[in-house]
VMD Tcl script that builds the backbone (N, CA, C; Angstrom):
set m [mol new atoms 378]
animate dup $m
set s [atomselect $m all]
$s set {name element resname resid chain x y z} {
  {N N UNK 1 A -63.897 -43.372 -37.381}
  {CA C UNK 1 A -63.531 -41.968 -37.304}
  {C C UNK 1 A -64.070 -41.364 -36.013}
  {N N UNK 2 A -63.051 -40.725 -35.494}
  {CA C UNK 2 A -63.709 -39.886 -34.049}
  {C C UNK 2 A -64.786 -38.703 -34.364}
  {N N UNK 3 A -65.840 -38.443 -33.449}
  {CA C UNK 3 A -66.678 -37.139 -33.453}
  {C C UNK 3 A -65.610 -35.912 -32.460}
  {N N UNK 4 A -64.701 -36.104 -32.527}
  {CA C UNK 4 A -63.792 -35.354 -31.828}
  {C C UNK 4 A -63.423 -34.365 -32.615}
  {N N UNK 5 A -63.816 -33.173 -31.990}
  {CA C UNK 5 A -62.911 -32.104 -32.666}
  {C C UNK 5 A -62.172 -30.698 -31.706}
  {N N UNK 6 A -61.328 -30.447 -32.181}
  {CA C UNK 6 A -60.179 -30.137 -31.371}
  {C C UNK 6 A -60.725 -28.352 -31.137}
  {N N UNK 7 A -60.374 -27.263 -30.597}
  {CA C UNK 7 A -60.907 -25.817 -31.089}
  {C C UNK 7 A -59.892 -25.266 -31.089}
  {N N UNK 8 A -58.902 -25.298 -32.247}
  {CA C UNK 8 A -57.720 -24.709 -32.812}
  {C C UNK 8 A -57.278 -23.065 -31.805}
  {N N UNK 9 A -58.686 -22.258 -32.060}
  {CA C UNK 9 A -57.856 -21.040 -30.931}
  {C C UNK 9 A -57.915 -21.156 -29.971}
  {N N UNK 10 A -58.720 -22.087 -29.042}
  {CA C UNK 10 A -58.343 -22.080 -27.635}
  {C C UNK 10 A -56.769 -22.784 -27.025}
  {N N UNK 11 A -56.766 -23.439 -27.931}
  {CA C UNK 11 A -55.198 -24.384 -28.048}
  {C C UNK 11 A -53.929 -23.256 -28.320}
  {N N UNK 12 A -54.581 -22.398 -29.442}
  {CA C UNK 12 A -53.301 -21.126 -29.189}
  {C C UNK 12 A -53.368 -20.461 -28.135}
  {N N UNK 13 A -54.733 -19.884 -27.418}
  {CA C UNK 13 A -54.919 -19.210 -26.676}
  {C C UNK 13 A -54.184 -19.785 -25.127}
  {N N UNK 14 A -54.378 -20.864 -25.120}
  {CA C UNK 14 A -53.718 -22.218 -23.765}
  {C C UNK 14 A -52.569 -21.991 -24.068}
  {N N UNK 15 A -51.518 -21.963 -25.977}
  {CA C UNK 15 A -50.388 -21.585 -25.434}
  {C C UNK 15 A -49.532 -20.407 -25.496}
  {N N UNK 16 A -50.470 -19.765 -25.555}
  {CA C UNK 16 A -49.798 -17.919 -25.035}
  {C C UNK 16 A -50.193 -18.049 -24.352}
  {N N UNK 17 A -51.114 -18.117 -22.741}
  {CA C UNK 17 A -51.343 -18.148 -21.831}
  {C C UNK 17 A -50.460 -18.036 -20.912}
  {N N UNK 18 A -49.810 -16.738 -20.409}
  {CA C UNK 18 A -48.918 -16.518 -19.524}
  {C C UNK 18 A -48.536 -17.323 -18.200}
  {N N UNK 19 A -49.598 -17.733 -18.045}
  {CA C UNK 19 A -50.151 -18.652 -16.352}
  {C C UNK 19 A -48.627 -19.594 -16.253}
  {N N UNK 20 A -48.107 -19.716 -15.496}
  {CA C UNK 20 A -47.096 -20.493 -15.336}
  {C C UNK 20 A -47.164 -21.756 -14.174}
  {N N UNK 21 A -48.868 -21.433 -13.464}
  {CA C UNK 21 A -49.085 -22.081 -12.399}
  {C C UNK 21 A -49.609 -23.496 -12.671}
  {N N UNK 22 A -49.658 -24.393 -11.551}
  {CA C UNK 22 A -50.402 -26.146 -11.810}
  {C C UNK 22 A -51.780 -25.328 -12.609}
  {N N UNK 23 A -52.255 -26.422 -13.455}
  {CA C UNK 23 A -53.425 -26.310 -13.077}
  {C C UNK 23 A -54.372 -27.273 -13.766}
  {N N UNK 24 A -55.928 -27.790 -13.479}
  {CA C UNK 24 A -56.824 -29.129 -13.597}
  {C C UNK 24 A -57.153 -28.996 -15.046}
  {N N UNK 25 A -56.965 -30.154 -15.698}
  {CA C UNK 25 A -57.305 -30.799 -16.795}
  {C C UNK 25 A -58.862 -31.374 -16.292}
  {N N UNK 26 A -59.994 -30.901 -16.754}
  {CA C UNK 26 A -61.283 -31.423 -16.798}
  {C C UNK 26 A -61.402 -32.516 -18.287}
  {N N UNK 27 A -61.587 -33.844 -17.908}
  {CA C UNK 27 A -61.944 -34.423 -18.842}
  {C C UNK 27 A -63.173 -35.403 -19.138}
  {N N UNK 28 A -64.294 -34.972 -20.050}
  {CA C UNK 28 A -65.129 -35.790 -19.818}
  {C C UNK 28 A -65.263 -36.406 -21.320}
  {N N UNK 29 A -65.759 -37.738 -20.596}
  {CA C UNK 29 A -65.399 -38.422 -22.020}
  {C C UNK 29 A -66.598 -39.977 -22.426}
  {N N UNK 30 A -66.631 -39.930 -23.949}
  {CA C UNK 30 A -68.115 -40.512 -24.097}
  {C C UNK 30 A -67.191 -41.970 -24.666}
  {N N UNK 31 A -67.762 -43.173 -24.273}
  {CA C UNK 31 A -66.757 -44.207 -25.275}
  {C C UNK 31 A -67.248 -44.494 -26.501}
  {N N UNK 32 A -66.664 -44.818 -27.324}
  {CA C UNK 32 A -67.363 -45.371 -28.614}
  {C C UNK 32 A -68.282 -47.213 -27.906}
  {N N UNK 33 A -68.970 -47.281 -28.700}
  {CA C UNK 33 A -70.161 -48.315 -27.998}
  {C C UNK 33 A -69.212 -49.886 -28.358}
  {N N UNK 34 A -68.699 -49.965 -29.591}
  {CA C UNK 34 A -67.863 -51.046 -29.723}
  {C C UNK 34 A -66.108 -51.054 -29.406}
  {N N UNK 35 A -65.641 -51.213 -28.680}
  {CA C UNK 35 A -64.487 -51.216 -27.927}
  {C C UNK 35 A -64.009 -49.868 -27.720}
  {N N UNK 36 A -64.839 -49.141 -27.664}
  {CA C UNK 36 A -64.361 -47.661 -26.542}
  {C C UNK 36 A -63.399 -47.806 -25.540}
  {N N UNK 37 A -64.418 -48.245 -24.667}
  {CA C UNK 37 A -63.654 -48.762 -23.267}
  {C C UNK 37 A -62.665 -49.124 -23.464}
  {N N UNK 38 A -62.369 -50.139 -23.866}
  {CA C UNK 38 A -61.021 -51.321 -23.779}
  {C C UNK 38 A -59.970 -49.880 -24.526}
  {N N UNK 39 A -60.257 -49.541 -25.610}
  {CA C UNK 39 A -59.131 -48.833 -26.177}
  {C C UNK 39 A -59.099 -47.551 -25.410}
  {N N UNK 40 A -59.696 -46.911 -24.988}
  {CA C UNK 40 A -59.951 -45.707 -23.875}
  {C C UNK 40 A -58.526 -46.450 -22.686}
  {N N UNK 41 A -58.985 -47.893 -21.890}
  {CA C UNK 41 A -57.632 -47.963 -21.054}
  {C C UNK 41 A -56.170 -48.023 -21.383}
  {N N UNK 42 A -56.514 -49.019 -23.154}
  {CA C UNK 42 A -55.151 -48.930 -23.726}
  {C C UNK 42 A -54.306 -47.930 -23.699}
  {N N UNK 43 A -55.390 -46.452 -23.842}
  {CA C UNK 43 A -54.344 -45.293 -24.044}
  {C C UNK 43 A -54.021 -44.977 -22.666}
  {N N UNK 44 A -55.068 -45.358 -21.783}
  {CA C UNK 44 A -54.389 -44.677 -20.091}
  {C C UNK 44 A -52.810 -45.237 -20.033}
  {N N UNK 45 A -52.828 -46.810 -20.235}
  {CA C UNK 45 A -51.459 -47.745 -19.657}
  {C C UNK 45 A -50.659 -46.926 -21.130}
  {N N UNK 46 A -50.961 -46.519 -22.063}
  {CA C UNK 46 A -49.601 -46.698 -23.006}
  {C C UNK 46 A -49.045 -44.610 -22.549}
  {N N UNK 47 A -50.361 -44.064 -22.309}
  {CA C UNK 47 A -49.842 -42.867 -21.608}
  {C C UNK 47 A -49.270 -42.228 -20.786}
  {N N UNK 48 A -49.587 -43.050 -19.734}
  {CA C UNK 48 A -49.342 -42.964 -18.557}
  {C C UNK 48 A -47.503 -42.163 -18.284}
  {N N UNK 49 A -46.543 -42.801 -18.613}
  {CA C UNK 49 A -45.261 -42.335 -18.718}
  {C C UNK 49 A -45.294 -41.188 -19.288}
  {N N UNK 50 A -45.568 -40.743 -20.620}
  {CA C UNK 50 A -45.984 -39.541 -21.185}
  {C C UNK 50 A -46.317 -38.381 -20.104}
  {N N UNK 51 A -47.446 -38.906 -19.286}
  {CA C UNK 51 A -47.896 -37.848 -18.228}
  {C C UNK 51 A -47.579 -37.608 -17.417}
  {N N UNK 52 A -46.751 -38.452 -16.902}
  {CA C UNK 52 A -45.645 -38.606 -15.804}
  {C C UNK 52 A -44.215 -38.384 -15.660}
  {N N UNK 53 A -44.321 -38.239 -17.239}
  {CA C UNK 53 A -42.992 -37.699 -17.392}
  {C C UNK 53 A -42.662 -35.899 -17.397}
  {N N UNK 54 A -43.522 -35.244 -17.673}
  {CA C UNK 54 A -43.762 -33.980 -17.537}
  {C C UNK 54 A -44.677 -33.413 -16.051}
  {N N UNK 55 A -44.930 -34.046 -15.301}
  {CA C UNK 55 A -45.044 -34.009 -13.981}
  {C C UNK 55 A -46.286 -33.704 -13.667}
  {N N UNK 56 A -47.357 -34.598 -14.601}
  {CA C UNK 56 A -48.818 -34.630 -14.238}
  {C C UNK 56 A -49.173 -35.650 -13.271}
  {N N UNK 57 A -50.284 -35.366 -12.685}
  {CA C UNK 57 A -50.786 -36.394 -12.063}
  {C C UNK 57 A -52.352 -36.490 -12.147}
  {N N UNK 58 A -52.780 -37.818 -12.100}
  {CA C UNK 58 A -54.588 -37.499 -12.287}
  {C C UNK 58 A -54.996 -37.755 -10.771}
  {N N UNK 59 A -55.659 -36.819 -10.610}
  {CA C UNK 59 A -56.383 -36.541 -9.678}
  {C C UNK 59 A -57.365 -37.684 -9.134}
  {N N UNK 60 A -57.985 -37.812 -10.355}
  {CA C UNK 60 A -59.916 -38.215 -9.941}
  {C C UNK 60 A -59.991 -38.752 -10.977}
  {N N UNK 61 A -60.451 -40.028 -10.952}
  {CA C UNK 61 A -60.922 -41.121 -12.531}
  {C C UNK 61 A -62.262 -41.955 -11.777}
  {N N UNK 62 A -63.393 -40.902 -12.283}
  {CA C UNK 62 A -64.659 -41.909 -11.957}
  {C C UNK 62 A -65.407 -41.921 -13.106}
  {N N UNK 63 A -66.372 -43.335 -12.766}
  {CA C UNK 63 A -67.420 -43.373 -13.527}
  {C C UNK 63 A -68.793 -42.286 -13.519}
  {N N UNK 64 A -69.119 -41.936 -14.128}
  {CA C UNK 64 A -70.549 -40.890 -14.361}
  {C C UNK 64 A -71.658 -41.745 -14.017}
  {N N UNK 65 A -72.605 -41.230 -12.922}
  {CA C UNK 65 A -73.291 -42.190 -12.404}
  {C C UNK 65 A -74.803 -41.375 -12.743}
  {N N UNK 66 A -75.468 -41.016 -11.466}
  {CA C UNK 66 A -77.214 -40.184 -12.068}
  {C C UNK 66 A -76.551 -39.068 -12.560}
  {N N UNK 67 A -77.354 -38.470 -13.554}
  {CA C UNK 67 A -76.962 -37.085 -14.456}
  {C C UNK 67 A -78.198 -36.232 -13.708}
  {N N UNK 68 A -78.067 -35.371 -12.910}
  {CA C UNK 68 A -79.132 -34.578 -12.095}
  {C C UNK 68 A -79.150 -33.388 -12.817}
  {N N UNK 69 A -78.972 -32.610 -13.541}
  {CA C UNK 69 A -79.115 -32.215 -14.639}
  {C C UNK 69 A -78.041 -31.774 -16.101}
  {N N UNK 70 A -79.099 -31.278 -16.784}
  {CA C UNK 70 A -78.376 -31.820 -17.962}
  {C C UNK 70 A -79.070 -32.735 -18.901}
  {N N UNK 71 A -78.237 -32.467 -19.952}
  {CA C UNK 71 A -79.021 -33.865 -20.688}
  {C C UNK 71 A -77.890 -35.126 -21.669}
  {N N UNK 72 A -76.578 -34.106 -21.708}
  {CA C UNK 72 A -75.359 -34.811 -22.294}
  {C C UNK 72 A -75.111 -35.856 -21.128}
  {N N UNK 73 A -74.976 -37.306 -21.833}
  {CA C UNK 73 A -74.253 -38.048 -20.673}
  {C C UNK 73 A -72.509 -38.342 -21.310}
  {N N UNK 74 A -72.476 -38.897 -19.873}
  {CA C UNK 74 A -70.564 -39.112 -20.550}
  {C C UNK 74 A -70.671 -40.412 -19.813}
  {N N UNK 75 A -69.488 -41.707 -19.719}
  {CA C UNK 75 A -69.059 -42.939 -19.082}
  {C C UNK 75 A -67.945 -41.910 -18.074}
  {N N UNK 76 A -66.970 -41.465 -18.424}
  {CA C UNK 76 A -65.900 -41.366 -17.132}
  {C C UNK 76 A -65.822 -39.273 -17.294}
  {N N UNK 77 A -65.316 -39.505 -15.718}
  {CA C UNK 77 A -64.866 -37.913 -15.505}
  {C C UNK 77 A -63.805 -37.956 -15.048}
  {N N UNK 78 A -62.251 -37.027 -15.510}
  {CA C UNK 78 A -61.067 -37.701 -14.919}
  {C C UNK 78 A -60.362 -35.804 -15.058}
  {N N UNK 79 A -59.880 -35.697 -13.847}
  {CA C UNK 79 A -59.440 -34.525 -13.485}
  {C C UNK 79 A -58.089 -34.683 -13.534}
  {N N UNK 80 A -57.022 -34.072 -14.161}
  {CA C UNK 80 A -55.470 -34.469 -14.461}
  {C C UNK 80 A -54.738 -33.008 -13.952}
  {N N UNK 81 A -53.736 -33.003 -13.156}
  {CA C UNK 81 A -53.655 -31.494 -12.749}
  {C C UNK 81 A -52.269 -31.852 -13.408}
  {N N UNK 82 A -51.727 -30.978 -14.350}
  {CA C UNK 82 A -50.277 -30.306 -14.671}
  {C C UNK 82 A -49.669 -29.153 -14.465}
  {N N UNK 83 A -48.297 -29.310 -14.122}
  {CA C UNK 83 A -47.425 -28.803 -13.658}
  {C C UNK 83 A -47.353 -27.269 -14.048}
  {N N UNK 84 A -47.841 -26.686 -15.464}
  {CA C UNK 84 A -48.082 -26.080 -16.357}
  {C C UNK 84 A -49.080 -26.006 -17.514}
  {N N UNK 85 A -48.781 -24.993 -18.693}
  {CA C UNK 85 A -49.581 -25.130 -19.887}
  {C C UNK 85 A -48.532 -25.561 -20.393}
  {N N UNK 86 A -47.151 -25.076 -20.375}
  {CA C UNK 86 A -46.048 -25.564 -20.918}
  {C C UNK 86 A -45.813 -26.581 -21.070}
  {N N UNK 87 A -46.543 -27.654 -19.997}
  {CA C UNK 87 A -45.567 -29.123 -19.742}
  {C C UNK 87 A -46.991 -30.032 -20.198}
  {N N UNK 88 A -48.143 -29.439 -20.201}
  {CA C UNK 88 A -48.851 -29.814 -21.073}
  {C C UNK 88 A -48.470 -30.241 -22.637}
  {N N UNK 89 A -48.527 -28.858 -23.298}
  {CA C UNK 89 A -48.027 -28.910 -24.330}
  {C C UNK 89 A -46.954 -29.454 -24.952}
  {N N UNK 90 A -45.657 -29.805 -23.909}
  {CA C UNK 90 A -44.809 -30.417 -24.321}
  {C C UNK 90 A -45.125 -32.037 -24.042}
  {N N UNK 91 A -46.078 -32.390 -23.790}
  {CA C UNK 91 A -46.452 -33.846 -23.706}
  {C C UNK 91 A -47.045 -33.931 -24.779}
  {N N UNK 92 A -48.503 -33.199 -25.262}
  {CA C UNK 92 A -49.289 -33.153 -26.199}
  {C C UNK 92 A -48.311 -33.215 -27.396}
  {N N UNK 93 A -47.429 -32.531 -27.644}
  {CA C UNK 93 A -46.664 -32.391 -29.018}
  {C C UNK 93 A -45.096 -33.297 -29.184}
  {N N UNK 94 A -45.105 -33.975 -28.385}
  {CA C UNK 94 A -44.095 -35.252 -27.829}
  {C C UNK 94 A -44.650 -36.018 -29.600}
  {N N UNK 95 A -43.536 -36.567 -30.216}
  {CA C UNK 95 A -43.636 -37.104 -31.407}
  {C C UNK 95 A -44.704 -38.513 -30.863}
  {N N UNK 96 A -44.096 -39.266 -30.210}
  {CA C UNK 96 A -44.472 -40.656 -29.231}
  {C C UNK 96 A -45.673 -40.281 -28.694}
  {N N UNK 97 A -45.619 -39.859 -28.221}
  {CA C UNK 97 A -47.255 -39.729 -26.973}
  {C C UNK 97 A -48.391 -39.044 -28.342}
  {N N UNK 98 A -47.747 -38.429 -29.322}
  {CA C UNK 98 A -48.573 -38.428 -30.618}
  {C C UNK 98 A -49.580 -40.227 -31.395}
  {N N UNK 99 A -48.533 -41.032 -31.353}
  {CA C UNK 99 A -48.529 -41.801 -31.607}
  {C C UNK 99 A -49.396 -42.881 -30.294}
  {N N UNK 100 A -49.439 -42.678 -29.114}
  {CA C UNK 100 A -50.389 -43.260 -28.368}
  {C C UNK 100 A -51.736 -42.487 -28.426}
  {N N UNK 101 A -51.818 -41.465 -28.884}
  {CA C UNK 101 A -53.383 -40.479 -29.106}
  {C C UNK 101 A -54.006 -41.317 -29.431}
  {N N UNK 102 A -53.554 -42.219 -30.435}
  {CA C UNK 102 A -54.589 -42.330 -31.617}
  {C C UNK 102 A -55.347 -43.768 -30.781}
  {N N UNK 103 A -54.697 -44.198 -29.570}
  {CA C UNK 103 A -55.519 -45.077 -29.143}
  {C C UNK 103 A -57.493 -44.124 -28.542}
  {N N UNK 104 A -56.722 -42.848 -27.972}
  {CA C UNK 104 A -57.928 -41.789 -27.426}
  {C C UNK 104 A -58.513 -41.857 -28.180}
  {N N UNK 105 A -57.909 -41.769 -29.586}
  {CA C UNK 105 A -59.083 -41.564 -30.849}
  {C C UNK 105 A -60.166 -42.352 -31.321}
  {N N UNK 106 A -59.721 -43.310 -31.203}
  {CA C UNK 106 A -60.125 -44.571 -31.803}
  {C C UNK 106 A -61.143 -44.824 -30.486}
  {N N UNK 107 A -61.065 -44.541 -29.192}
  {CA C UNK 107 A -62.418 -44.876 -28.209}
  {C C UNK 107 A -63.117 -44.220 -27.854}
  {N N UNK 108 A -62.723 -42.649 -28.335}
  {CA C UNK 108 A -63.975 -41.845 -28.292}
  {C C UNK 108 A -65.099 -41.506 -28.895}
  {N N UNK 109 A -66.168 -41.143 -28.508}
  {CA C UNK 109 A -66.955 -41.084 -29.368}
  {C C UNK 109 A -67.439 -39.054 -29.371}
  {N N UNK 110 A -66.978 -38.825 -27.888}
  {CA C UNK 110 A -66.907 -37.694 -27.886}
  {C C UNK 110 A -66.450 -37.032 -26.393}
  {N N UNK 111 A -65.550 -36.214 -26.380}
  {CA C UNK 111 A -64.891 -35.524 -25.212}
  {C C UNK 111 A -64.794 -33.906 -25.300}
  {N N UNK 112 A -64.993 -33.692 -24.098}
  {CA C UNK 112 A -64.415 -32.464 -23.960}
  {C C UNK 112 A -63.451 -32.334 -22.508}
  {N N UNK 113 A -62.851 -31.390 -23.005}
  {CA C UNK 113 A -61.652 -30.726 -22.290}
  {C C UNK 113 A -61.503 -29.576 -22.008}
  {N N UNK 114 A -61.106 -29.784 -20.850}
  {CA C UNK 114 A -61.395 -27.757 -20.298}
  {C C UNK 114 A -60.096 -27.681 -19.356}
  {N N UNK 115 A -59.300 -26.821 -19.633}
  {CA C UNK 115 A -58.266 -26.257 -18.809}
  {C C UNK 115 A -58.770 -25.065 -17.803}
  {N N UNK 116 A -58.887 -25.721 -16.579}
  {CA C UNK 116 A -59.116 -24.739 -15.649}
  {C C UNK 116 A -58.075 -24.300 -14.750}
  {N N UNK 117 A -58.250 -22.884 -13.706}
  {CA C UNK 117 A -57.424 -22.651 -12.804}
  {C C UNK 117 A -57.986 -22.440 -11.758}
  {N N UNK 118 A -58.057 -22.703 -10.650}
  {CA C UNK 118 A -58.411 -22.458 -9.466}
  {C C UNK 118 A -58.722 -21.008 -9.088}
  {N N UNK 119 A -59.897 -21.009 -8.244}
  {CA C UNK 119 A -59.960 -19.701 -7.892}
  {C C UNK 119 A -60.182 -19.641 -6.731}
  {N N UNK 120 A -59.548 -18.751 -5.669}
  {CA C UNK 120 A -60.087 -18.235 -4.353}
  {C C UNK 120 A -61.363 -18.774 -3.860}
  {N N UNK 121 A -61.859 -19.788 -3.275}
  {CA C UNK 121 A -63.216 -19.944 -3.062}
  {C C UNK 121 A -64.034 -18.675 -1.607}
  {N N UNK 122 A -62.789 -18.638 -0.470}
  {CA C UNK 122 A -62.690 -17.753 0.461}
  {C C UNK 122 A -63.058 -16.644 -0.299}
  {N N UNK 123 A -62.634 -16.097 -1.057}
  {CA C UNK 123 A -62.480 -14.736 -1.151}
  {C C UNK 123 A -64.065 -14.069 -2.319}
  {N N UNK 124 A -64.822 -15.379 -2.943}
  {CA C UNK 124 A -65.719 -15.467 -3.729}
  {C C UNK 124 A -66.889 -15.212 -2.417}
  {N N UNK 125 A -66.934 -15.784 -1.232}
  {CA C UNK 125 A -67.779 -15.720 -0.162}
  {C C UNK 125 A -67.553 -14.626 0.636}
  {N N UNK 126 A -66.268 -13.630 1.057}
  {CA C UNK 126 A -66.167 -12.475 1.631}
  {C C UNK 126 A -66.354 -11.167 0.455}
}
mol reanalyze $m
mol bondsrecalc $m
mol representation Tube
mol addrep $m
C-alpha cells in the first residue's frame, strides 16, 4: 500500500484555476526500499506517451544528493513543465494513463507535488 495521499482541494483548486499558461510540475519522490526504483522507471517508460501526448515535457530528472538543509530526504527530483492545468488534467484522468499510475503507486513510498508558476525574478529585485 502507498503512504501517498492525494489533497482532494488543491486538485479542485488546480482545476478551477483560471491560469491557462505552461507551467512546472515539482516532483519529489521517496522509493519504496524493495523495488521502488525499478517500478518508479516502469511507470516513467509506460508514461511517457501519456505525457507527451498532451504536450509535457520533463525538464530535470536528478538524483538527490547532500540534503543542506532540512531533514526529509527524497531519491529523485524531476521538474515536468505542462502545456496547461487543463492538459494536465486531461492526462491525469485519461482512463489508460489511470491504469499506468498504479505502477507510481506501487514505488512510492512517499511524494509530493507542487504545481508551480513562474514569477518575474527581475521585477522581485527592482
Amino acid at each position: 500500500m502507498s503512504g501517498i495521499k492525494n489533497n482532494e482541494d488543491q486538485f479542485k483548486e488546480l482545476a478551477h484555476n483560471p491560469n491557462e499558461e505552461p507551467f512546472v510540475m515539482l516532483n519529489l519522490l521517496k522509493f519504496k526500499k524493495e523495488g521502488g526504483r525499478e517500478a518508479y522507471f516502469r511507470y516513467i517508460k509506460e508514461s511517457g506517451p501519456f505525457v507527451e501526448g498532451v504536450g509535457a515535457k520533463v525538464l530535470y530528472f536528478g538524483k538527490a544528493k547532500e540534503l543542506l538543509q532540512g531533514t526529509e530526504d527524497w531519491d529523485i527530483l524531476m521538474l515536468v513543465q505542462y502545456p496547461s492545468r487543463k492538459a494536465f488534467l486531461k492526462m491525469a484522468n485519461n482512463p489508460d494513463y489511470i491504469k499506468v499510475h498504479e505502477y507510481r503507486e506501487a514505488a512510492l513510498e512517499r511524494a509530493v507535488l507542487y504545481a508551480t508558476d513562474p514569477v518575474k525574478f527581475k521585477a522581485i529585485l527592482s
